[in-house]
N, C-alpha and C positions, 0 to 999 in steps of 0.2 A: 504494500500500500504506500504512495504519495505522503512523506511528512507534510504533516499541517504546522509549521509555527504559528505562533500568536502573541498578537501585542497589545497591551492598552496601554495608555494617556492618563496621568495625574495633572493636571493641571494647579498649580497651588497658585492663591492671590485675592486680596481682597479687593485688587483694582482692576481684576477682569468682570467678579461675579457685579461692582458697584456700576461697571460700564466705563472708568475713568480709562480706560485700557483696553484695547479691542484685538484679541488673540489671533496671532498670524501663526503659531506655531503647530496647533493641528491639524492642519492642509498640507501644510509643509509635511510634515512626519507621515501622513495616510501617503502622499504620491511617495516618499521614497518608500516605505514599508511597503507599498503595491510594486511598486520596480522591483523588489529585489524579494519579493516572493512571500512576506509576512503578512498575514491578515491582523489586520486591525481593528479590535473587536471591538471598544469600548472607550470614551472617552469621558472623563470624569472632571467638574472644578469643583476647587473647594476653595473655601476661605485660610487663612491665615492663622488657625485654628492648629494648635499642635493635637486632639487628642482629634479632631476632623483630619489629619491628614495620617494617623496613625491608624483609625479604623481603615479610611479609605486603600491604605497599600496593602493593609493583611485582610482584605479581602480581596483583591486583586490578586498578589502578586501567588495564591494557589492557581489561580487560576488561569494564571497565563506564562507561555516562555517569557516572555521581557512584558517590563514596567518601564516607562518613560516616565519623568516627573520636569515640571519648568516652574523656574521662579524659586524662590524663597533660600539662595545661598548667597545673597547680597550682604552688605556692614548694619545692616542696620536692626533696630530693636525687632523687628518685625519679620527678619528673614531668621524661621526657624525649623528650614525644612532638614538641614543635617541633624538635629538634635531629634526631630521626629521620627525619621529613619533610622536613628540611632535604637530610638525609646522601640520602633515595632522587630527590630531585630534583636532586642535585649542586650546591645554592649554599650560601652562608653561611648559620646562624642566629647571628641579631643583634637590636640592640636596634633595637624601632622606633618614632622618633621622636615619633609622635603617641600610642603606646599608653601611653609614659614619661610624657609628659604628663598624658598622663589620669588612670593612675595615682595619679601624684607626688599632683597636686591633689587628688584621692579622698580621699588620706591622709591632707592635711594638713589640710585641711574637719573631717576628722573626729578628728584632733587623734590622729595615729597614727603612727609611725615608718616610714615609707618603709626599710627594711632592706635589704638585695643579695637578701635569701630572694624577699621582696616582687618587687622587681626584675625576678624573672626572667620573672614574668608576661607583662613588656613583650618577651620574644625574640619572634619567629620569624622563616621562613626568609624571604632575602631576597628583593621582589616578589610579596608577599601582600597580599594584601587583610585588610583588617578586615571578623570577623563578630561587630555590636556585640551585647554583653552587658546588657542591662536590667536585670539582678537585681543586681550585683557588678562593673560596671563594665570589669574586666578580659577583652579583647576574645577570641575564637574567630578565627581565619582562615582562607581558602582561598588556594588555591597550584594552580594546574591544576586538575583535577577534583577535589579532595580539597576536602573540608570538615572543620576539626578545631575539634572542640567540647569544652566542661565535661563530666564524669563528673556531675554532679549533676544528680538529674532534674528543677528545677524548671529552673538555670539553661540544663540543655542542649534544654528544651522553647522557651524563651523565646528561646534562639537560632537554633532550628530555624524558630521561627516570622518568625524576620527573614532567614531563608536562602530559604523556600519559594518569593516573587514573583521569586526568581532565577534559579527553576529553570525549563527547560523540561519540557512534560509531553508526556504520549503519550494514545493511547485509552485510555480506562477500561475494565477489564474488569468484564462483566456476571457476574452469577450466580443462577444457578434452585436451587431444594435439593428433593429428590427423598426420600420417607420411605420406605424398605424395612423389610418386618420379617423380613427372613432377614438371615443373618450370610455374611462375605464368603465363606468354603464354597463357598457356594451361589451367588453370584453371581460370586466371581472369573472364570470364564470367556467366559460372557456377558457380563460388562461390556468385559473386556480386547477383543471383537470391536466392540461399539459404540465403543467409543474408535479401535482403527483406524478403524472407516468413517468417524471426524468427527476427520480428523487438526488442525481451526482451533478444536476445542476442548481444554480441560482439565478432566478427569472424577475428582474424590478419593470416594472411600472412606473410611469414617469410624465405625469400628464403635462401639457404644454397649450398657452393659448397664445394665438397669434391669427393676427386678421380677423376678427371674430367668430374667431370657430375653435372648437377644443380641439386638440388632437392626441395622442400617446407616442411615446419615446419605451421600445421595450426591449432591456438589454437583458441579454443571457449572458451568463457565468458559469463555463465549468476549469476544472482542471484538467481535463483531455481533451483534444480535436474531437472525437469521435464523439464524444457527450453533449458536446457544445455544438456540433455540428445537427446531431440527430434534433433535439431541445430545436437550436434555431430553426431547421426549418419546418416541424410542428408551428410554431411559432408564425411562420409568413405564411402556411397551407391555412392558418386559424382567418389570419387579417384577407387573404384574397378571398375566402371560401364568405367573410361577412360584404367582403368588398362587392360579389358578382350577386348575391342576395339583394344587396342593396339597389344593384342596376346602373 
């Protein structure tokens, strides 16, 4: 059988859920987890909330090969996503060694006070790994399945992209797109029987108006040609068969 990896999304911030902040990092993360063969099941925010972001990953992370988390490893009172992850994996969060470093030196290079605010950049939990940061120096890390990143979308693309060769992938899922011009009305029944018969695919529905008139967008989803293929053209034998009905 085809491995299935799988991924979800932590979202941490109380400036995404207030609206002050408008999240580009979940789009970002579906298209590369689609590229490289990771389904991406679920995406979750929470607030700024240390015991909301401790439930949130231990029930995630049974549930899935990788957890992805953004936001809340910044200086400030408020980012306390390394000490959360700390608290749902049971060790310390601590200073670590080579992050202080790196740090420290950043700072001083640049002719800049090293503060305790600064400082705290260098926690996390302890027996993580470094996931190094290219844009701002101050590292991301993993801990088991979790991956905890920057909130900021350039620097948490730039991390993702040094996370990626670490992942394992699964089969890519394929996709065919099917043009109807009835609205789901008309097809919800019919389609719902073609998708049980091809229970190795995934069949959306995707209404669309334009011009004044409804119309459907219906994409299939399998992981083999042969699945996807059969599925699709059940699919277009469905829409011509209402189309020549119609006259």
């Amino acid at each position: 059988m085809p491995q299935i990896v799988t991924a979800a999304m932590l979202v941490i911030g109380d400036e995404i859920l207030s609206g002050r902040t408008k999240d580009r990092n979940i789009g970002h993360l579906a298209d590369i987890m689609t590229a490289i063969g990771i389904d991406l099941k679920e995406a979750r925010i929470v607030p700024d909330d240390e015991d909301e972001i401790v439930a949130a990953l231990n029930a995630l992370r049974p549930r899935y090969t990788y957890i992805f988390t953004t936001g809340g490893i910044g200086p400030t009172h408020d980012d306390i996503t390394a000490d959360s992850v700390a608290r749902a994996f049971g060790v310390p969060c601590e200073y670590d060694a080579r992050a202080y470093k790196m740090l420290e030196e950043s700072y001083a290079r640049r002719g800049i006070e090293f503060t305790e605010a600064r400082k705290r950049m260098a926690r996390m939990p302890r027996g993580a790994e470094h996931i190094d940061n290219p844009v701002s120096v101050a590292p991301g890390f993993r801990i088991g399945n979790v991956h905890v990143m920057a909130g900021v979308p350039a620097i948490f693309q730039a991390m993702l992209d040094n996370v990626v060769p670490t992942l394992k992938t699964g089969v890519k899922m394929l996709s065919a797109t099917v043009h109807c011009p009835f609205g789901e009305g008309v097809i919800g029944g019919p389609l719902a029987e073609i998708q049980k018969a091809h229970p190795d695919t995934i069949i959306g529905s995707y209404p669309k108006y334009d011009g004044g008139r409804f119309w459907t967008e219906l994409v299939v989803r399998a992981r083999s040609q042969e699945a996807l293929e059969a599925a699709r053209a059940a699919v277009q034998s469905m829409v011509d068969g209402l189309a020549a009905a119609a006259g």
